[in-house]
C-alpha positions as CSV (number, residue, x, y, z in Angstrom):
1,X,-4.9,3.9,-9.6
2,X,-7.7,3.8,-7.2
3,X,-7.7,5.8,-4.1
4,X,-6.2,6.3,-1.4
5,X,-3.7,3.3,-1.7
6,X,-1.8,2.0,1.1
7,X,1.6,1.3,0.1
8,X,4.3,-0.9,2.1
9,X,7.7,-1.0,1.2
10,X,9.6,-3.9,3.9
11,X,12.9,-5.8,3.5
12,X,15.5,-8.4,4.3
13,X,17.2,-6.4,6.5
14,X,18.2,-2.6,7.3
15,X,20.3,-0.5,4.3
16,X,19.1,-2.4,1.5
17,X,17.7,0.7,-0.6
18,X,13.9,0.7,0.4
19,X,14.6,4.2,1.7
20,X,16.0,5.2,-1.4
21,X,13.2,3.6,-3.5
22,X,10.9,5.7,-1.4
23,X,12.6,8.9,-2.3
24,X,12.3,7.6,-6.1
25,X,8.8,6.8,-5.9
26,X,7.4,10.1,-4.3
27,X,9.3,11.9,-7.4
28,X,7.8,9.9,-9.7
29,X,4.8,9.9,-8.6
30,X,4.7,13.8,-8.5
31,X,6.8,14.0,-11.8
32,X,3.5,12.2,-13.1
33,X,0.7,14.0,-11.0
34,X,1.7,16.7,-8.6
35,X,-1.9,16.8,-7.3
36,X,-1.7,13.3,-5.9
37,X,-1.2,14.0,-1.8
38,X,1.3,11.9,-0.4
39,X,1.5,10.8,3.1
40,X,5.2,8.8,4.1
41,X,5.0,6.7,7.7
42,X,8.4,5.6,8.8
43,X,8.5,3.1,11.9
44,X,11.5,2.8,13.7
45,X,11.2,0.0,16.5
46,X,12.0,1.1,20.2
47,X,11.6,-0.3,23.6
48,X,9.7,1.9,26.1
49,X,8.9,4.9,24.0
50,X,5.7,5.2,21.8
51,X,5.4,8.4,19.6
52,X,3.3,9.4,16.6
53,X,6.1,12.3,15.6
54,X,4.8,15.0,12.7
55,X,7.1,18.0,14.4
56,X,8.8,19.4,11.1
57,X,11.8,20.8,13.0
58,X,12.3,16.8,14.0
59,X,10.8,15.4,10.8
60,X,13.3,17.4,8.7
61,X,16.1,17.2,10.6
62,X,19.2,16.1,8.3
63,X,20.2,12.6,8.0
64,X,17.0,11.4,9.1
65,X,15.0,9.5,6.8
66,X,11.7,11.1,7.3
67,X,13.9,14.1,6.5
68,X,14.8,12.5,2.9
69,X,11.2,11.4,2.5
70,X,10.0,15.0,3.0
71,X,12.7,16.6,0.6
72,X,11.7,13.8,-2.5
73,X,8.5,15.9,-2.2
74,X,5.9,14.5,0.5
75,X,3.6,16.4,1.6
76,X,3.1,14.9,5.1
77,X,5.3,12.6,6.9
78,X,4.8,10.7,10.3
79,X,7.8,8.9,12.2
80,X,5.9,6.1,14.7
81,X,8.5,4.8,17.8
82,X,7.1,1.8,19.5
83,X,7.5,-1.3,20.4
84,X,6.8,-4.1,18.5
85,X,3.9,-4.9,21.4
86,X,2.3,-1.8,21.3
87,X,2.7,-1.3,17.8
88,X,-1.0,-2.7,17.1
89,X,-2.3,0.2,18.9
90,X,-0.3,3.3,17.4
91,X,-1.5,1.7,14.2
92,X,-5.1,2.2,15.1
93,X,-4.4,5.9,16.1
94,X,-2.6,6.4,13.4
95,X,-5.2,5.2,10.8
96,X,-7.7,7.4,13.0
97,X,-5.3,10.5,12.5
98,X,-5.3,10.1,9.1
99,X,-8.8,9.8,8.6
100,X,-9.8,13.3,10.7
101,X,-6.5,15.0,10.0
102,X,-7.4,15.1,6.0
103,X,-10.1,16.3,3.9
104,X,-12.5,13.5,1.0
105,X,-10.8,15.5,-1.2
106,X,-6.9,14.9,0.0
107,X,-8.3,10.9,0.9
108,X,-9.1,10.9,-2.6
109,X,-6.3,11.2,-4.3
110,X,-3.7,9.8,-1.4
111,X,-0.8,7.7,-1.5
112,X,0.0,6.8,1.7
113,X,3.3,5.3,2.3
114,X,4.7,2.7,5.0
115,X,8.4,2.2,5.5
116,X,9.2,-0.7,8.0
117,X,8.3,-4.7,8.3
118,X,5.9,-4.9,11.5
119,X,4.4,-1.3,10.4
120,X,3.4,-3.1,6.8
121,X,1.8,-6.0,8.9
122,X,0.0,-4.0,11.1
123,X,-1.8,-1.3,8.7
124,X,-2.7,-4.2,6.6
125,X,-1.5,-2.2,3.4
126,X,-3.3,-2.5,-0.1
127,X,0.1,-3.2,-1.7
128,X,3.8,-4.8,-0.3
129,X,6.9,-4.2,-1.8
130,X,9.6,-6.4,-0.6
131,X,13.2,-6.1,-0.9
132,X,15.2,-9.2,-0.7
133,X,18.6,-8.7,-0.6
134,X,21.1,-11.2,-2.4
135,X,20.6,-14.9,-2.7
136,X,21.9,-16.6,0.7
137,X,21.4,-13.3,3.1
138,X,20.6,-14.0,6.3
139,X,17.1,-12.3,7.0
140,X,15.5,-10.8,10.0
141,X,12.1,-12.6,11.5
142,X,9.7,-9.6,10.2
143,X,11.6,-9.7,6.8
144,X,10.5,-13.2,6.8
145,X,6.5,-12.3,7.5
146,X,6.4,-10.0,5.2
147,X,8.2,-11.6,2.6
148,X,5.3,-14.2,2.6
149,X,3.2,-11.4,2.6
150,X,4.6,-9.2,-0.6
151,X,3.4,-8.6,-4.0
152,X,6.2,-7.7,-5.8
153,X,9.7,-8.7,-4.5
154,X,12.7,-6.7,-5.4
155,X,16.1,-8.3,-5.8
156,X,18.0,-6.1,-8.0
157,X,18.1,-2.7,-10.4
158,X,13.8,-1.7,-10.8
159,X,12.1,0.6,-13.6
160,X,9.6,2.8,-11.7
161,X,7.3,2.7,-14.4
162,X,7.1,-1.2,-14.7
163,X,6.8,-0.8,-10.6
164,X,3.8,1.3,-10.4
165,X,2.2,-0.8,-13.7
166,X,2.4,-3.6,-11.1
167,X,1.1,-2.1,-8.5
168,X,-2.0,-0.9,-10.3
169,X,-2.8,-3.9,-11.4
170,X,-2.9,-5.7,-8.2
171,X,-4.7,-3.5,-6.5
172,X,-7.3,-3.5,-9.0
173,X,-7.3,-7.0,-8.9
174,X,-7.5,-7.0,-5.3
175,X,-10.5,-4.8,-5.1
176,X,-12.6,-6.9,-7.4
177,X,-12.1,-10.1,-5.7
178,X,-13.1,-8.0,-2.3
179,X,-16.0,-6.7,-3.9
180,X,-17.3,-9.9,-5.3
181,X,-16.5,-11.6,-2.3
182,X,-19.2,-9.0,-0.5
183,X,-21.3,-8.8,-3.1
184,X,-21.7,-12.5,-3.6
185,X,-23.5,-15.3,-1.9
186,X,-23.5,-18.9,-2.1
187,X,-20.9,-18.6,-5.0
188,X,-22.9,-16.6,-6.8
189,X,-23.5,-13.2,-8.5
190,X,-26.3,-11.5,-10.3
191,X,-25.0,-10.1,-13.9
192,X,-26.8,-6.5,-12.5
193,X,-24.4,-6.6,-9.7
194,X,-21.3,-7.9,-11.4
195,X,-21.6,-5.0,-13.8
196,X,-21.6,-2.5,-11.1
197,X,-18.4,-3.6,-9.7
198,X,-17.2,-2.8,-13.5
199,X,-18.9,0.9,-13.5
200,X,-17.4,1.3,-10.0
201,X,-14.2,0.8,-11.2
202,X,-14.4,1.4,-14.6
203,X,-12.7,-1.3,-16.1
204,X,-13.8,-3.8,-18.5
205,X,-16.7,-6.0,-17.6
206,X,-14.4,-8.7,-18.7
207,X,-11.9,-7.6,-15.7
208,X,-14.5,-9.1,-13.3
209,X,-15.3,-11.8,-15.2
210,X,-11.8,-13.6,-15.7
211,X,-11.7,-12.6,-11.2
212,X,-15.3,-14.7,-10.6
213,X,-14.0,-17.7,-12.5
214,X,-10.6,-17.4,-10.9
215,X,-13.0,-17.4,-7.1
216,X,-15.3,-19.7,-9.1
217,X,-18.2,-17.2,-8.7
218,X,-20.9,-17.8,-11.1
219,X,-22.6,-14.7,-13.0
220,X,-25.9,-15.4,-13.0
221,X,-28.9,-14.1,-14.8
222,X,-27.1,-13.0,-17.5
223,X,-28.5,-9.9,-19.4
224,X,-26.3,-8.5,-21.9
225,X,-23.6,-11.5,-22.6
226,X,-21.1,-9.2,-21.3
227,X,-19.6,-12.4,-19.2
């Protein structure tokens, strides 16, 4: 896993378990690796208010969800009220919060997880979870935008394990192709540079290869025949 990772979890429609899967995840992930930090967002849509909320004695208050988010083991949790319309710009502070509010070492090994459709869309995250619901449910407009957006789409009973192998995978897969994309020009990467990406991420030089033919990148000035 490379970090920090941006993590949103959207849906179909409200009380179809992506709260729950959020509570599952955070133990997992601190079953696995209690060192990884975790930051939960939850964004509950309003009209007229606009609040970046981190006050534990309202965080933790029971029945809320932040609340359930704190208790699977988080170790900082944010609840965002806005409006759709203004949402763009508590986004942006909220992004800046999180870069001065935490130390390289905490942004180094953070998971930071989003809980909400137009949050997802806005904080552009790494990775989208989508749950779907049952065949023939009607679905709300950002469940929709989202879904079109998603990686892996949940429609029934999930392994966590099988979950976060997915997730690895993409965004390691997403990284190389952003990587080459910057690093190349015209259509075309030097063997020196495609190897760094590699080190970087220490993967396989056959990793990036398999990504440049899939952007039809060509490796040039091959040195070692590692592509």
């Amino acid at each position: 896993m490379i970090f920090p990772l941006i993590l949103g979890v959207g849906s179909a429609k409200s009380g179809i378990g992506k709260t729950t899967f959020i509570e599952n995840f955070i133990q997992f992930i601190k079953s696995i690796n209690n060192q990884i930090f975790i930051v939960s967002v939850k964004y509950s849509k309003t009209s007229g208010l606009v609040d970046i909320i981190t006050d534990p004695e309202i965080i933790e208050e029971s029945g809320k969800d932040t609340a359930r988010m704190k208790k699977a083991g988080a170790d900082y949790v944010y609840w965002i009220r806005a409006s759709e319309q203004e949402l763009a710009k508590v986004s942006q502070k909220l992004r800046e919060e999180i870069l001065s509010n935490f130390s390289e070492d905490d942004k180094n090994r953070m998971i930071v997880i989003l809980e909400g459709n137009s949050l997802v869309r806005f904080m552009h995250a790494d990775v989208i979870i989508f749950f779907k619901g049952n065949k023939g449910e009607q679905m709300k407009p950002s469940g929709k935008a989202i879904l079109d957006l998603a990686d892996i789409v949940i429609q029934k009973d999930y392994v966590m394990e099988e979950i976060m192998s997915e997730i690895e995978k993409i965004q390691q897969k997403k990284l190389i192709e952003k990587l080459l994309k910057e690093r190349s020009n015209d259509g075309k990467i030097t063997c020196t540079e495609a190897r760094k990406i590699a080190e970087e991420l220490r993967i396989p030089y056959i990793e990036v290869g398999r990504m440049a033919n899939e952007l039809k990148i060509k490796i040039k000035k091959c040195e070692l025949g590692c592509f």
